[in-house]
C-alpha positions in Angstrom: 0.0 0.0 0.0 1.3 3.8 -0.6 0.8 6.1 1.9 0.3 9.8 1.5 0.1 12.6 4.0 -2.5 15.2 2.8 -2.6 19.2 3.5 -3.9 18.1 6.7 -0.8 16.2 7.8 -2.7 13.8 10.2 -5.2 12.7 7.4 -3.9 10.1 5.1 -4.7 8.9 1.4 -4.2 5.3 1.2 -3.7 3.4 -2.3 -3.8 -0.3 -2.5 -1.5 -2.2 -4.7 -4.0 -3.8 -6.9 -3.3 -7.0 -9.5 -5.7 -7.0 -12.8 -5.9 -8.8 -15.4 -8.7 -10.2 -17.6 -10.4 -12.3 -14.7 -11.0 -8.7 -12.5 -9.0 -7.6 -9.8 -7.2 -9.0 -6.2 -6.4 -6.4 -3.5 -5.2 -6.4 0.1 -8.3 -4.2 1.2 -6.5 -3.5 4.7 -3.7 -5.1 6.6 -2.9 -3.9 10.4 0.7 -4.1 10.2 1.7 -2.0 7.1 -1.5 0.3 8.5 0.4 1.6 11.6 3.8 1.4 10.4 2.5 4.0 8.0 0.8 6.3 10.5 3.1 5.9 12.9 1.0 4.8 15.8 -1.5 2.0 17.1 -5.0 1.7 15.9 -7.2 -1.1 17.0 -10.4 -0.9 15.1 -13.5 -1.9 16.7 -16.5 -1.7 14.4 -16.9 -2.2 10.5 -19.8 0.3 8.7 -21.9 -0.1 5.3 -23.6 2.8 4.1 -25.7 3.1 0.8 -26.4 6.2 -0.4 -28.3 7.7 -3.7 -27.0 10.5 -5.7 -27.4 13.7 -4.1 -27.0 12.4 -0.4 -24.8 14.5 1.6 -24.3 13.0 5.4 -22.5 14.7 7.8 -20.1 16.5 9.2 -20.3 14.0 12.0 -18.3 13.7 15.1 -18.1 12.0 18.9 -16.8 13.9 21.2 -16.3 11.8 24.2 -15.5 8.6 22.2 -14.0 9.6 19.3 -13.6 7.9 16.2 -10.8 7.8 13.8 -12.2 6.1 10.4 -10.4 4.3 7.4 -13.4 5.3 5.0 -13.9 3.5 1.0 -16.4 3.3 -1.6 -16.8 0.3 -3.4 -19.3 1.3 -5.3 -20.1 4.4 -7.0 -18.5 7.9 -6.2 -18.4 10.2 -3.1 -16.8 13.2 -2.2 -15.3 12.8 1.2 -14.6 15.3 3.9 -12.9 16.2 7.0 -12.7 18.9 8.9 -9.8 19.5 11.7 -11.7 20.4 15.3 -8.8 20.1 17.5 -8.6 23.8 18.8 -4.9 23.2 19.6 -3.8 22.1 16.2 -2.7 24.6 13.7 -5.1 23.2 11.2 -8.6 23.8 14.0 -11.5 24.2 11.3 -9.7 23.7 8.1 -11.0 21.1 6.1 -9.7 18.9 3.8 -11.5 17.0 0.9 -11.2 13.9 -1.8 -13.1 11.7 -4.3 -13.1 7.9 -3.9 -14.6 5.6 -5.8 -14.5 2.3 -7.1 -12.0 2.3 -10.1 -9.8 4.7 -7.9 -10.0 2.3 -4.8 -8.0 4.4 -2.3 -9.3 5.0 1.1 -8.8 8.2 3.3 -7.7 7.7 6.9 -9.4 10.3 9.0 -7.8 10.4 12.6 -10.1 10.8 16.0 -10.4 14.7 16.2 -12.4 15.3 13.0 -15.7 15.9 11.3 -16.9 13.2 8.6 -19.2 13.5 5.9 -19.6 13.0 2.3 -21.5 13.7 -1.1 -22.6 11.1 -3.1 -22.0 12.3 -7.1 -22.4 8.9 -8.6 -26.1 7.5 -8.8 -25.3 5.9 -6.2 -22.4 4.2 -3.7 -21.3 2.0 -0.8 -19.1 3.5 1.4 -17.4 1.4 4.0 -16.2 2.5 7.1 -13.2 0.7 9.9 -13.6 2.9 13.4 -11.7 3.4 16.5 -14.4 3.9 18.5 -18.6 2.4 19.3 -21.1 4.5 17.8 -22.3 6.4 20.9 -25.0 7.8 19.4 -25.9 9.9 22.8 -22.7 11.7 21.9 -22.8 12.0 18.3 -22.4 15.8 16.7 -23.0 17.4 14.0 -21.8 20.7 12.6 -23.4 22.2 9.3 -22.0 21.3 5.5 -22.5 24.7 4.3 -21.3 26.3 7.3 -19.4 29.7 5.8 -16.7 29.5 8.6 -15.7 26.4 6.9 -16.3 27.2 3.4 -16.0 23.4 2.1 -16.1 23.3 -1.6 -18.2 21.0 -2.4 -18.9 19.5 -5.8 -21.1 21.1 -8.2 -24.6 21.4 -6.3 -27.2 21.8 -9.3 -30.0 21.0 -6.5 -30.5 21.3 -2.6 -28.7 17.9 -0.9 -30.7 15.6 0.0 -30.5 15.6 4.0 -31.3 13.7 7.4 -33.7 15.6 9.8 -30.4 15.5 11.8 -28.1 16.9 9.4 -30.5 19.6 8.7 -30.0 20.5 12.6 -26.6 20.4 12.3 -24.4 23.9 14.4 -22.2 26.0 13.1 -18.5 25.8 13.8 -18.6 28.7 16.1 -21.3 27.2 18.4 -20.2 23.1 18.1 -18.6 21.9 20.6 -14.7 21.0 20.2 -11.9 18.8 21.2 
């Protein structure tokens, strides 16, 4: 696997070394050692996520606060435009965000380390994202700060229409009022 540091230096882009030929495709989808040895540190994950989304979907910016997670996040199906947004108030990076597309014929996956926002946009019609965390879903301290929020200013893809939202990401706070790490 290649491992690359993004803008956010925490926040990793992960390519797989992947064998074709006309049969398909094989790929190592994950493997624990070569995993730490390229963040540098221990990570035992605890739970495995599936989402399906339709085209349109944006969910998020999600976070825990108490329990953090720290996700290894990949689409095999479709396309998203995945996010995270730094809300560590004693990094240098606190509210920056930083974004990618994965997909299926691209097959990396983004390591997003406990500390940060989630979400995604699905652009394809649509996709599977899977998810490894660090942390149980505590859904009593589940967060969620706002995808257009202007103090972020994420640049999403092309809108031509509203996203399509949860009741609870419609709620979602602004940066300045969400509560930080």
């Amino acid at each position: 696997m290649n491992y690359q540091s993004l803008a956010i230096p925490e926040i990793g882009l992960i390519t797989p070394r992947v064998f074709s030929d006309e049969r398909g495709f094989f790929m190592e989808s994950f493997n624990h050692r070569e995993f730490e040895a390229a963040i540098g540190r221990p990570v035992q994950f605890v739970q495995d996520n599936h989402s399906r989304s339709c085209q349109g979907v944006l969910r998020g910016l999600h976070y825990q606060l108490k329990k953090p997670q720290g996700k290894l996040v990949r689409v095999t199906r479709g396309e998203v435009f995945d996010v995270a947004v730094d809300l560590r108030r004693s990094s240098p990076t606190f509210g920056q965000w930083l974004g990618v597309f994965l997909n299926e014929e691209n097959q990396q996956m983004l390591w997003i380390p406990p500390g940060f926002a989630h979400g995604f946009y699905v652009t394809s019609r649509e996709a599977d994202l899977q998810y490894k965390c660090t942390e149980y879903y505590a859904p009593h301290d589940e967060h969620c700060i706002r995808w257009d929020d202007s103090n972020i200013a994420i640049e999403w893809p092309t809108l031509d229409r509203q996203p399509v939202l949860s009741n609870k990401d419609e709620l979602g706070l602004s940066l300045k009022v969400a509560s930080h790490y």
